[in-house]
C-alpha positions as CSV (number, residue, x, y, z in Angstrom):
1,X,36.3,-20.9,23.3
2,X,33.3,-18.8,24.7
3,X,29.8,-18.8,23.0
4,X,27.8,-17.7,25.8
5,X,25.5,-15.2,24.4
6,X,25.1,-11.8,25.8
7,X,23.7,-9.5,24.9
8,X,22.3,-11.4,21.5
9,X,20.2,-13.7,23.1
10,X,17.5,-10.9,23.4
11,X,17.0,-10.9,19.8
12,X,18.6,-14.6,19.3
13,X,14.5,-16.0,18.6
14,X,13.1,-12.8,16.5
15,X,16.8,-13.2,14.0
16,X,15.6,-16.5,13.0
17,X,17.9,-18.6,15.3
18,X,14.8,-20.4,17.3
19,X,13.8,-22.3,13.4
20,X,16.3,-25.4,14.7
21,X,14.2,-26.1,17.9
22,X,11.0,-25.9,15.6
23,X,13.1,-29.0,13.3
24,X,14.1,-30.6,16.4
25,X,10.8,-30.9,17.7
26,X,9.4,-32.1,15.0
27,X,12.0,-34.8,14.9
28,X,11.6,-36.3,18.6
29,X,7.8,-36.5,17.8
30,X,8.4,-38.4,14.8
31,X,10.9,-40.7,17.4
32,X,8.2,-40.9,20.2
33,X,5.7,-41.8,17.8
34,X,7.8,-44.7,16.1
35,X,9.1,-45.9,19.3
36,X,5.8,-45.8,20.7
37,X,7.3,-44.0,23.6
38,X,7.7,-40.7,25.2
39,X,9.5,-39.9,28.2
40,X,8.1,-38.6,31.2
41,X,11.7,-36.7,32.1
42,X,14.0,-34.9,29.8
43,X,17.3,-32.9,30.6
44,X,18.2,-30.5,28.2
45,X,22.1,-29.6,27.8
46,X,22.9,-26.1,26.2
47,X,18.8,-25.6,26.1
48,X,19.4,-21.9,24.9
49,X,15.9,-20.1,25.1
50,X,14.1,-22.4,25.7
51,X,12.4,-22.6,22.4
52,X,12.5,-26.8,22.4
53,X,10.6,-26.9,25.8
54,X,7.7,-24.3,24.5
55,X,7.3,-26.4,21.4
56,X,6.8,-29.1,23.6
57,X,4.4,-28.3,26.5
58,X,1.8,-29.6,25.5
59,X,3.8,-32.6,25.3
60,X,3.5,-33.4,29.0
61,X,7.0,-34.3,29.4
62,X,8.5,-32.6,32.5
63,X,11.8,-30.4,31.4
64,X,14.8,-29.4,33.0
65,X,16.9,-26.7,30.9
66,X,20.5,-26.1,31.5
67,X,22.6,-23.4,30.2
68,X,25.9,-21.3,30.3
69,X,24.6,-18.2,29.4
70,X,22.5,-16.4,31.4
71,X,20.8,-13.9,28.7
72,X,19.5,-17.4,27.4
73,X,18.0,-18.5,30.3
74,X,16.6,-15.1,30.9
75,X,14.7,-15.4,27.7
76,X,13.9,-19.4,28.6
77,X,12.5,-18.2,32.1
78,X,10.3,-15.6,30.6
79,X,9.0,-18.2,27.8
80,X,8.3,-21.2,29.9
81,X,7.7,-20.3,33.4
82,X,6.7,-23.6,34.9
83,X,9.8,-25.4,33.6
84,X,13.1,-25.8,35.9
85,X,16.2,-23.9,34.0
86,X,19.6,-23.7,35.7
87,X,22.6,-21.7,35.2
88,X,25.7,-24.3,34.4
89,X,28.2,-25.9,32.0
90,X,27.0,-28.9,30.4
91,X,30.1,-30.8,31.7
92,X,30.1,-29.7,35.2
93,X,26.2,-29.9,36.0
94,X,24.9,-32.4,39.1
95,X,21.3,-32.7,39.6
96,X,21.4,-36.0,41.5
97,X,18.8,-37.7,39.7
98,X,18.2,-39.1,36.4
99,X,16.0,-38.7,32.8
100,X,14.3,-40.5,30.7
101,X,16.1,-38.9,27.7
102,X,19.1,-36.0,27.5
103,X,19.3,-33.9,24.7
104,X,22.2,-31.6,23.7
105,X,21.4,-29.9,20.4
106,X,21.7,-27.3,18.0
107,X,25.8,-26.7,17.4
108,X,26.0,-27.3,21.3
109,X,28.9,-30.3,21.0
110,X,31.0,-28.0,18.3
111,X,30.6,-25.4,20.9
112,X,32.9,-27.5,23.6
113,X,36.2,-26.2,23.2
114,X,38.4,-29.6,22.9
115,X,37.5,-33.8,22.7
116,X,38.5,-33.8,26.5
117,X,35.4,-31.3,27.0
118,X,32.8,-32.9,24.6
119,X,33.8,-36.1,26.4
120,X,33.2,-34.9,29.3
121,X,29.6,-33.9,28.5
122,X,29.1,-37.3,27.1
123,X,30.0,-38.7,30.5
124,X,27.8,-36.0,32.4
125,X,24.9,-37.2,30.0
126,X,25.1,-40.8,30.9
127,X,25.5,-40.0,34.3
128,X,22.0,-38.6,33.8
129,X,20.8,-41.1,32.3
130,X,18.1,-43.6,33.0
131,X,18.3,-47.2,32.3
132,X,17.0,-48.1,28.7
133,X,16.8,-44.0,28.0
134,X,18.2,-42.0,25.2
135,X,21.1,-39.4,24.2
136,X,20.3,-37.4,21.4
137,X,22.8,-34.6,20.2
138,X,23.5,-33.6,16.6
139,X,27.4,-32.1,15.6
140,X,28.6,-30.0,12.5
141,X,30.7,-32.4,10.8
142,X,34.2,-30.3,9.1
143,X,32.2,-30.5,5.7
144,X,29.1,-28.9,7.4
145,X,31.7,-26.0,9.5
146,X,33.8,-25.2,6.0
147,X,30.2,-23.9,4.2
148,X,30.5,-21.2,7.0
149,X,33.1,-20.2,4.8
150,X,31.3,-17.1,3.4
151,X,29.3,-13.9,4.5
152,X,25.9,-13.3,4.3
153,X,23.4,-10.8,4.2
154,X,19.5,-11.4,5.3
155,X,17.3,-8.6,5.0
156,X,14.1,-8.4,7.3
157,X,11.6,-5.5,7.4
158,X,12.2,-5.2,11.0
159,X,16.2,-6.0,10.9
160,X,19.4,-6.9,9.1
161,X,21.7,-9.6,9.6
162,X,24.8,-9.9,7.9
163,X,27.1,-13.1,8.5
164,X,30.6,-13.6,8.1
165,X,32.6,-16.9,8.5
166,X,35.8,-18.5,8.0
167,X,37.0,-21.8,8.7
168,X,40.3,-23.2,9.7
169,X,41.4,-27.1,8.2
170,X,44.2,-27.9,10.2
171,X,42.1,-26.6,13.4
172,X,38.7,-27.8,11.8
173,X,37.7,-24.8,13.7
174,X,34.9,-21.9,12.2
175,X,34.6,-18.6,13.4
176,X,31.5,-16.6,12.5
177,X,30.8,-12.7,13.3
178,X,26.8,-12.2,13.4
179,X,26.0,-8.8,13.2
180,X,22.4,-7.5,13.3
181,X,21.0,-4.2,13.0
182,X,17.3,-4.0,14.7
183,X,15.1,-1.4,13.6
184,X,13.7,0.5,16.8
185,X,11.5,3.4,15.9
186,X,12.8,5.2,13.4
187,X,16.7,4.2,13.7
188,X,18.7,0.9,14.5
189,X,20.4,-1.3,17.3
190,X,22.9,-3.2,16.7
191,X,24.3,-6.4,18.2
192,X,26.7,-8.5,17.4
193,X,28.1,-12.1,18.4
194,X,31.3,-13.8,17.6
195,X,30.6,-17.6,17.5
196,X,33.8,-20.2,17.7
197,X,32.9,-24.0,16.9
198,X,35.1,-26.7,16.5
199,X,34.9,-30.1,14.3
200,X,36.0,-33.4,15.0
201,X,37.1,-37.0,13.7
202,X,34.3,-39.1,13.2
203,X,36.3,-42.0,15.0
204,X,37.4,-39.0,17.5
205,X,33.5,-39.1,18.1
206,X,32.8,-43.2,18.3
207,X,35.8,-43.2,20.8
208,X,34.5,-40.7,22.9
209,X,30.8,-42.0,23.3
210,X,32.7,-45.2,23.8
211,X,34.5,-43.6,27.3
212,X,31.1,-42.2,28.0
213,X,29.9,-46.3,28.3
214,X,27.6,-44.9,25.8
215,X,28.1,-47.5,22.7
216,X,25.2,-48.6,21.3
217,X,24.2,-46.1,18.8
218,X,22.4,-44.9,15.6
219,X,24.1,-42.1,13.5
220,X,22.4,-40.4,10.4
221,X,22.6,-37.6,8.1
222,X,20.7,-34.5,9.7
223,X,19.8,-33.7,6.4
224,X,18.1,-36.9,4.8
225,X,18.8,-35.2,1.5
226,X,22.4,-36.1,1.8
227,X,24.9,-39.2,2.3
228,X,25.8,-39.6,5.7
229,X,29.6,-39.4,4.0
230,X,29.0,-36.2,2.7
231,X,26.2,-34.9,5.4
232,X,27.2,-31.5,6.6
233,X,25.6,-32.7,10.4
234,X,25.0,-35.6,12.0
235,X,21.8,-36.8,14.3
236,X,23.4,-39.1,17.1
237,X,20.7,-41.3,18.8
238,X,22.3,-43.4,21.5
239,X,21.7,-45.6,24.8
C-alpha cells in the first residue's frame, strides 16, 4: 500500500486537505490546557506539510516532522523553516532521543499497510517516548472507511475536486481516486492521487498498543457528535 504523495502534495493545503491539522490543533490546546501541561518536545509521525507545526509555533514547543513523502516535506520545509523534518517511514525512524509527546494523525495509522506495520509504529512511538509522555493518533474505524463509499464533486472558483471511493468489507480496505483540476490562467492542471487505507478490529487495535507496552489508554469518538460504537474515527490518547 503506497500513499506517499507526489505530485499532489503541491496543491494538498490550497484543496482543502490542511482543515484536519487546523481540528487537531485545536484539540491538543484544549488537552495542554486541561492537563495543565504542554510539552517542550513533540515528534510528529506522518507530519505531511507541516500544517500542525505552523499552527503551533507560537506554541513554543520544539518540533520534529517525519515523513515518507518527500513532496510533503518539500512543502513542510518551505512553511516552517526553523523546524527539523526528516525523510523516513514512521516504523523505521531512529532519532536516538526522546519526546515529550508523539503524534501520528490524520488517516496516518489506516495508511500502514497491515497490523504487523501499524504495530510496528506503535513500538517506534514508545520507543520515542519520554517517561510520563503521551501518544496521540486517531484511525478511521470500518464504519468511518465504508462512507468513502461514494464520489464527490467540490467546486472552487480557483479548482475542482471530484472524489471517488469504494470500500472492501472482507478487506475493510477503501480506495479513493482524488482528482483535481486547478485553474492556471485561463486553462486547468490536473492532478490526481490514488489513496489506499485499511481498517482494523478494535480489539486488533487494544492488542497492538498492548505489544507496544503502550496500555494505559483513553479512546473517544473523534466526532463528539457520535457514539464511540458508531463513531466513524477514533482519538487514541495513550501513555
Amino acid at each position: 500500500m503506497n500513499n506517499v504523495y507526489g505530485d499532489f502534495s503541491r496543491y494538498y493545503d490550497m484543496l482543502g486537505w490542511n482543515m484536519f491539522a487546523r481540528i487537531c490543533a485545536e484539540r491538543l490546546n484544549a488537552f495542554f490546557k486541561l492537563r495543565g501541561w504542554k510539552p517542550e518536545t513533540v515528534l510528529n509521525l506522518a507530519c505531511g506539510t507541516g500544517e500542525l507545526e505552523k499552527l503551533l509555533e507560537k506554541t513554543g514547543i520544539e518540533f520534529t516532522g517525519v515523513d515518507a513523502s518527500a513532496g510533503m516535506l518539500r512543502e513542510a520545509r518551505r512553511k516552517c523553516p526553523g523546524v527539523k523534518f526528516v525523510k523516513a517511514d514512521a516504523a523505521e525512524i531512529r532519532l536516538n532521543r526522546k519526546f515529550d509527546m508523539v503524534l501520528f494523525l490524520f488517516d496516518s495509522a489506516n495508511h500502514m499497510h497491515s497490523l504487523a506495520h501499524l504495530v510496528r509504529v506503535f513500538k517506534n512511538a514508545r520507543r520515542h517516548l519520554k517517561k510520563g509522555g503521551h501518544f496521540i493518533f486517531d484511525i478511521n474505524t470500518p464504519a468511518g472507511l465504508k462512507s468513502w463509499e461514494e464520489t464527490n464533486i467540490r467546486r472552487h472558483r480557483k479548482y475542482t475536486v471530484i472524489t471517488t471511493g469504494t470500500y472492501n468489507d472482507e478487506e475493510m480496505v477503501a480506495e479513493v481516486i482524488i482528482e483535481a483540476f486547478i485553474k492556471e490562467g485561463r486553462l486547468f492542471r490536473r492532478t490526481a492521487q490514488l489513496l489506499t487505507e485499511k481498517a482494523f478490529e478494535i480489539s486488533d487495535i487494544f492488542d497492538g498498543l498492548a505489544k507496544a507496552k503502550l496500555d494505559k489508554f483513553v479512546v473517544t469518538s473523534f466526532d463528539p457528535a457520535e457514539e464511540i460504537e458508531d463513531a466513524g474515527r477514533l482519538w487514541f490518547v495513550c501513555s
